[in-house]
C-alpha positions in Angstrom: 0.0 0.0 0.0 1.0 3.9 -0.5 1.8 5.4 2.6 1.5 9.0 2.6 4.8 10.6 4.5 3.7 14.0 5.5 4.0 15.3 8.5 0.4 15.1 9.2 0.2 11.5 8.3 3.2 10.6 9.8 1.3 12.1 13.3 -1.3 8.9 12.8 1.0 6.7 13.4 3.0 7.9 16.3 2.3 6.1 19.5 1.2 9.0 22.6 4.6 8.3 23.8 6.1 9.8 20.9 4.2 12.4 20.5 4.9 13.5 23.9 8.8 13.1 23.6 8.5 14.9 19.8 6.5 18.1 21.4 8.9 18.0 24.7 12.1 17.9 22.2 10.4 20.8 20.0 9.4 22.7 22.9 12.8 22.6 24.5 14.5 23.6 21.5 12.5 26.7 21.2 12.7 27.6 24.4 16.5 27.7 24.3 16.7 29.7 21.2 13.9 32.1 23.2 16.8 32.2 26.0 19.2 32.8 23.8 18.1 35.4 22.0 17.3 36.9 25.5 20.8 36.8 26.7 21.4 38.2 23.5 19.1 41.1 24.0 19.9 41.9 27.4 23.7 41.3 26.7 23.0 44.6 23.6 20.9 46.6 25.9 23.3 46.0 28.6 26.3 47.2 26.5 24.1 50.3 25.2 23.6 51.4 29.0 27.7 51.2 29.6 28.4 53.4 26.7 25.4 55.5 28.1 26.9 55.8 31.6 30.3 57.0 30.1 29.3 59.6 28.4 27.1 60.8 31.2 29.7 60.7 34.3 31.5 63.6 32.5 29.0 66.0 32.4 27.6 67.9 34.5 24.4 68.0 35.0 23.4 71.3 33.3 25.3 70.3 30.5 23.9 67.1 30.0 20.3 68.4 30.4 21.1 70.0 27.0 22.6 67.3 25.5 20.4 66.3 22.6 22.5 63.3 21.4 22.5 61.8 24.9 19.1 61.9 25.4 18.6 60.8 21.7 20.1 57.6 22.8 18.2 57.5 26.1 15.4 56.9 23.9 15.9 54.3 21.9 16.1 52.3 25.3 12.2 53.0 25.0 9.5 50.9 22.6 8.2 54.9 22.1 4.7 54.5 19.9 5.0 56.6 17.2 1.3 56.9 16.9 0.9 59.6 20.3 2.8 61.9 22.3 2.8 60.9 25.8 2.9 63.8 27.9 1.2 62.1 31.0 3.8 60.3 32.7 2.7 61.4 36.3 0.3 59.0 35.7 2.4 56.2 35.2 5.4 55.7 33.2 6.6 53.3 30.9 9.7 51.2 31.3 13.2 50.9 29.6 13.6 47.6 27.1 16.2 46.5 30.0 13.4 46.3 32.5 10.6 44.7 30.3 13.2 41.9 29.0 13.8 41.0 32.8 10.3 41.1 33.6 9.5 39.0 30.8 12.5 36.2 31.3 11.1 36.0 34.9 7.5 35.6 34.1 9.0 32.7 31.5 10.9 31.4 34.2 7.8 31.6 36.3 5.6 29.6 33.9 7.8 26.7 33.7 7.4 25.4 37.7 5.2 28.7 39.6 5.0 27.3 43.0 9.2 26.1 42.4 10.3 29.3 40.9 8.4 31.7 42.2 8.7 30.5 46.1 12.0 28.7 45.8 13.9 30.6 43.4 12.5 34.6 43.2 11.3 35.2 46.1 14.2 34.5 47.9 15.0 37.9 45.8 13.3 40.0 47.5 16.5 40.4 50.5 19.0 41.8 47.8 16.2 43.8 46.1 15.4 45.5 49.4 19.3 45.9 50.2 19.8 47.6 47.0 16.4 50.0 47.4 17.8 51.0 50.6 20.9 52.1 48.8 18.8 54.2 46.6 16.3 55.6 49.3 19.5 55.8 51.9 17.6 54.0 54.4 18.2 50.9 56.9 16.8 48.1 54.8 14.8 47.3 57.7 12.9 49.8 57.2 11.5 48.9 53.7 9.1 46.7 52.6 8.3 46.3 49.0 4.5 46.0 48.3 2.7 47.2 45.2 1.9 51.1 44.7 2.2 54.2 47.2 -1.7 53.8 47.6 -1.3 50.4 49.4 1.8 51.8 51.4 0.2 55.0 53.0 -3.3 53.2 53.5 -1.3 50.6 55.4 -0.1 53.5 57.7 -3.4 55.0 57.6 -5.5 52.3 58.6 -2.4 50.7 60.7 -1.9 53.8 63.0 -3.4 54.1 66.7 -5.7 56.7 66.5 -8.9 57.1 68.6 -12.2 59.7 68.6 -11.0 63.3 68.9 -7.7 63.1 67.7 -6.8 64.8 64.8 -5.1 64.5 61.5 -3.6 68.0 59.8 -3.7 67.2 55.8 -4.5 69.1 52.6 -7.3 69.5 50.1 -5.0 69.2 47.3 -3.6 65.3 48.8 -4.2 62.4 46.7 -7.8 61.1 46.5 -6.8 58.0 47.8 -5.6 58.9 50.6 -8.1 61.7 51.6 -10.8 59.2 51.5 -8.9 56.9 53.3 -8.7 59.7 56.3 -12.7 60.3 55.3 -13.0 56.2 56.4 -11.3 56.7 59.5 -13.4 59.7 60.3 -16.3 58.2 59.3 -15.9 55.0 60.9 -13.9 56.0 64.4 -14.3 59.5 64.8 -10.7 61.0 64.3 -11.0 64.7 62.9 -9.8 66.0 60.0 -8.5 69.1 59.9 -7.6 70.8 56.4 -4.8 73.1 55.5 -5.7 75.5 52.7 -2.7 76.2 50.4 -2.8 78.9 47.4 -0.6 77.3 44.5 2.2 77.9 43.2 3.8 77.9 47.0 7.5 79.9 46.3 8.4 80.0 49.8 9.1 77.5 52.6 7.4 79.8 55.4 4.2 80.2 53.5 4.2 76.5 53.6 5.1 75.8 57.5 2.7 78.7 58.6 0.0 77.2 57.3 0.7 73.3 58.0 1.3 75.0 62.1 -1.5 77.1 62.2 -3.7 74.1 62.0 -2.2 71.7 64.5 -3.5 72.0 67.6 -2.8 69.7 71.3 -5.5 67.2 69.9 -2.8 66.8 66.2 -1.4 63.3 66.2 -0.2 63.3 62.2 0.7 65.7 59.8 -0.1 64.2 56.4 2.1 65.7 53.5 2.5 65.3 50.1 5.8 65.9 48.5 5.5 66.7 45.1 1.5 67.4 44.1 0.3 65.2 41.7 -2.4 68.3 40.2 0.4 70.5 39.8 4.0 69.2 40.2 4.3 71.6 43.2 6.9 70.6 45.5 6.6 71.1 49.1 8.8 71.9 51.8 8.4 68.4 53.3 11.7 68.5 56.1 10.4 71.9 57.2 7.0 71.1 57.9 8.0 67.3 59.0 10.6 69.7 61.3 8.1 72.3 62.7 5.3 69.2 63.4 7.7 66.9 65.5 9.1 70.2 67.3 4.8 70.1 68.5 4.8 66.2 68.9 3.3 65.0 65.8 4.0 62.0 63.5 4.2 62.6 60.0 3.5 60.6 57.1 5.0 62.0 53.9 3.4 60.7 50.3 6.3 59.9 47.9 4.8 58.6 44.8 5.9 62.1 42.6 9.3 62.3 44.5 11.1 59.3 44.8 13.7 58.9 41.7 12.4 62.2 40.5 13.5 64.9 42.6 17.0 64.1 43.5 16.8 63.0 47.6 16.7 60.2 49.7 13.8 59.3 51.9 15.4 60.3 55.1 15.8 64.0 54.2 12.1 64.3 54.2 12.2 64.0 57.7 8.9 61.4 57.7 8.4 58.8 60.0 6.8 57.2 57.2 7.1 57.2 53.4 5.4 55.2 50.6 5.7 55.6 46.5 4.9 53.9 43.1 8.4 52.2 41.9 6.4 52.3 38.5 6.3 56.0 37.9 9.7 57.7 38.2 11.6 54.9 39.2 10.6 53.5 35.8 9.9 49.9 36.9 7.4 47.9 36.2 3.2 48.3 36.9 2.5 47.7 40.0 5.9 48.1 42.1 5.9 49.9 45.1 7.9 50.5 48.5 6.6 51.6 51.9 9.1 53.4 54.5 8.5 53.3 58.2 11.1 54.7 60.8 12.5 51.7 62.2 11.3 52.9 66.1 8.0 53.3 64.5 7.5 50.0 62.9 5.8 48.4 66.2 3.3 51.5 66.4 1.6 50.3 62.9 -0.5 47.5 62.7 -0.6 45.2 59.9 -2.9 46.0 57.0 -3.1 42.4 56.3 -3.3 39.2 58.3 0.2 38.5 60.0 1.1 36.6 62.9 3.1 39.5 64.5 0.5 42.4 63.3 1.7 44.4 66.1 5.4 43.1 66.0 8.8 45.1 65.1 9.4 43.4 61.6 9.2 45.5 58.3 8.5 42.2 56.6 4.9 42.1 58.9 4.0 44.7 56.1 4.8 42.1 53.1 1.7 39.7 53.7 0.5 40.2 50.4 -0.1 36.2 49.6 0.7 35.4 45.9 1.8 38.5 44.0 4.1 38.9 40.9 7.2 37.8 41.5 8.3 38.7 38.0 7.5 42.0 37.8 9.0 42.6 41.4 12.5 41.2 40.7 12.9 43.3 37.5 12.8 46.6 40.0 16.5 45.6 40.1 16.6 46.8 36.7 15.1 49.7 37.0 17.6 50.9 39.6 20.2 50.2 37.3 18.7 52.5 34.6 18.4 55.0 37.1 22.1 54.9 38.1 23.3 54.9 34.8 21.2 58.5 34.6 22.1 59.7 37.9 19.7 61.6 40.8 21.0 65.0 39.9 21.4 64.6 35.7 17.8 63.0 35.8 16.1 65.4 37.6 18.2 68.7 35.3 17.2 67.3 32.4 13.7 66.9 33.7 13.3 70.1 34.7 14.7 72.0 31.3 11.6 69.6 29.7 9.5 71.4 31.7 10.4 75.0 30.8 11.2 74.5 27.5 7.3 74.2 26.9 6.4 76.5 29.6 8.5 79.2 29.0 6.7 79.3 25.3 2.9 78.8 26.4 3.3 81.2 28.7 4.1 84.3 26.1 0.7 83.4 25.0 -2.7 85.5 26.1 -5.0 83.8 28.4 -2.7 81.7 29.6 -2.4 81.1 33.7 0.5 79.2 35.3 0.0 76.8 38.2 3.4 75.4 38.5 6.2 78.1 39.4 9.3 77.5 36.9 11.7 77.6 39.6 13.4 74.2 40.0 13.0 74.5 43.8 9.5 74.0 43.4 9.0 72.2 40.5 10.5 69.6 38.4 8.8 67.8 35.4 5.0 68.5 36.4 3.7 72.2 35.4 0.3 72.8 35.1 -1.4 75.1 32.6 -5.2 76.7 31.8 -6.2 78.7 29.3 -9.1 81.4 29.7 -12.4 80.3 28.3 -11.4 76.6 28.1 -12.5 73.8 30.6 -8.8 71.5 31.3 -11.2 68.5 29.9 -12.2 70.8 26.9 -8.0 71.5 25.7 -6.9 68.0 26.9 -9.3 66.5 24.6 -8.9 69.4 21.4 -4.6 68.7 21.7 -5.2 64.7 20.9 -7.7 66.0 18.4 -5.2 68.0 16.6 -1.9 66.0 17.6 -2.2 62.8 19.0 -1.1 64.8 22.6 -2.0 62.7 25.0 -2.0 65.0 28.8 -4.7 65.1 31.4 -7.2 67.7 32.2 -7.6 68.7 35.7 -10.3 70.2 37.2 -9.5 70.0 41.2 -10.3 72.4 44.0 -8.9 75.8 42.4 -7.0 74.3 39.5 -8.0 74.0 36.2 -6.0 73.5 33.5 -4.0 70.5 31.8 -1.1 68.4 33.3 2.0 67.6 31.3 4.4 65.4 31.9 7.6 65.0 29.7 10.0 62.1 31.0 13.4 61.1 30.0 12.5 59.6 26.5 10.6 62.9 25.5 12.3 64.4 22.4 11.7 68.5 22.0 10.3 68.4 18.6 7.5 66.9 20.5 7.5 69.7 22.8 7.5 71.9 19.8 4.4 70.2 18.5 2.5 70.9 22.3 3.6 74.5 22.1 1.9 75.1 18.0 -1.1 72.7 19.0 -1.8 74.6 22.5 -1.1 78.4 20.4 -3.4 77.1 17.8 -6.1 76.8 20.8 -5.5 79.7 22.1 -6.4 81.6 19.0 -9.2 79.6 18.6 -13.1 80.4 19.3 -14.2 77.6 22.0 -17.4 76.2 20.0 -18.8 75.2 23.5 -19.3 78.6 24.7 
């Protein structure tokens, strides 16, 4: 008889056995070429970051914010979609090829034995990672746990703090959301009091800043609640003054990190907070849904567990890292991420950052109609500025700039702001900038067809 030989015929006469050993062999041997050509990749990217660092450590950082070519380079380490401008990295920021090839080897590793590699092998990761995040946030690594966002971290403090009815909490109107309603709860449900600080932005000096953070404490003020760098503005606060002035009167203070840390050059201790908590995945540049929580190391007993724990009252940072099954992958590729970060430098980073954000600034504001909520000075701002326009809701020019140019910002409309938020990062070129500056003149000039 004929015997057809194809491939698919062949398969009818293969015993289970063999089809198992032929799909393990083929399986195996793609896998190792996938390796390969990931040792590959990261040995390029790796070799790219060298010749980055180089040319970076002899320059200073004014000269390198101007540096075109550098930065040039700097982003081709990013899978930049042609098809926008992103100009709302305070949301969230993407990460450099280095980082998404080592989260992406570890989620392969993961997938071939999850309960072996991610228990047995990553895991047992997390001790160097948090060694090498206290050499970036100058901290005792027992004083850091890694969890998931700056959300998670200050609600664990929030929640985790001693507090009872009549005591009161001295925080802002122009805090995160998340974290005002998680003060709201704890008012709501136990009968703390909230006690709001009202702050007219741009802040441009330090005093203006303490006097109003001290005229609202009062014998009753257990926490001062203060956010660093404000996420509706970019304003940055004079958080070791105020942390200063409020433990001079006996108060704890919890400091929110999520716009500072990796962004404005300075390690977590010179905030003066007793406790600290940030997103790893927006400045930092690591991956979704990193985080790290700070707690003074004589304060770490005096928080309670936001999860189950056997020691929920105990003296162990790690109490705070009871997260059950989380991803391992993403959370060892943080490593990465520091690296990048290195290879830029705290002070070149955050020059460069800052001559983003007046380069487009600068221009808008020549324009008529134009109000400034973000002061240009780099004491009190950095890559956040905030801009409105007379006769123009925020919503109503965020959404006419991705109408025109693909400009992808966010529209705020928040207590007395209102206007749009950019956010230029490390990868942004200027011609971009250049393209926000005509779209948001050619807007200006423009009849609102809502009013």
């Amino acid at each position: 008889s004929i015997i057809d030989h194809t491939p698919a015929a062949d398969s009818a006469y293969l015993s289970p056995m063999t089809h198992t050993r032929r799909h393990f062999i083929r399986n195996s041997a793609a896998l190792a070429a996938a390796f390969s050509l990931n040792k590959t990749l990261e040995a390029s990217l790796r070799e790219e970051r060298i010749t980055l660092a180089r040319a970076a450590a002899n320059a200073s950082p004014e000269a390198l914010s101007r540096d075109e070519d550098f930065w040039a380079q700097v982003r081709q380490q990013f899978t930049v979609n042609p098809g926008i401008i992103n100009l709302n990295n305070g949301g969230v920021c993407p990460q450099p090829k280095s980082v998404q090839e080592a989260h992406i080897r570890n989620y392969e590793f993961c997938n071939q034995g999850p309960s072996y590699w991610m228990w047995r092998i990553l895991d047992q990761g997390r001790e160097a990672l948090r060694q090498k995040l206290a050499r970036l946030a100058g901290c005792d690594p027992e004083e850091l746990a890694i969890n998931r966002n700056a959300t998670e971290g200050l609600n664990t403090v929030i929640f985790g703090l001693n507090l009872k009815a009549g005591d009161e909490v001295v925080l802002s109107r122009y805090d995160y959301p998340n974290m005002i309603n998680a003060w709201k709860q704890r008012e709501k449900r136990e009968g703390i009091k909230l006690v709001w600080v009202d702050l007219d932005l741009p802040i441009t000096r330090a005093s203006a800043a303490v006097e109003a953070y001290a005229a609202a404490i009062t014998e009753r003020t257990r926490v001062v609640h203060v956010t660093h760098v404000i996420n509706w503005t970019g304003q940055v606060m004079p958080a070791r003054a105020i942390a200063d002035m409020a433990h001079a009167r006996g108060c704890l203070v919890i400091v929110d990190g999520a716009h500072s840390f990796a962004h404005i050059a300075h390690q977590i201790p010179d905030t003066g907070a007793d406790f600290y908590a940030t997103s790893l995945h927006k400045w930092l540049l690591a991956p979704f849904g990193s985080g790290l929580l700070y707690i003074r190391k004589d304060k770490i007993q005096d928080v309670w567990a936001l999860l189950s724990n056997d020691k929920p009252d105990g003296d162990n940072i790690r109490k705070f890292e009871s997260l059950g099954t989380r991803s391992f992958a993403s959370e060892m590729a943080i490593s990465e991420a520091i690296d990048f970060h290195w290879m830029l430098g705290d002070e070149r980073k955050q020059a460069r950052l800052h001559y983003l954000k007046e380069y487009w600034t600068r221009e808008v504001a020549r324009l008529d109609g134009v109000r400034r909520y973000t002061s240009p000075d780099p004491a009190w701002s950095c890559a956040i500025a905030n801009v409105g326009l007379e006769g123009w809701k925020a919503t109503e020019i965020d959404a006419k700039l991705f109408e025109i140019s693909k400009i992808h910002v966010v529209g705020i409309e928040w207590e007395q702001v209102s206007g749009i938020r950019v956010t230029p990062n490390v990868y942004t070129a200027l011609k971009e900038l250049d393209v926000l500056v005509e779209s948001f003149a050619k807007i200006a000039r423009m009849e609102n067809p809502n009013r």
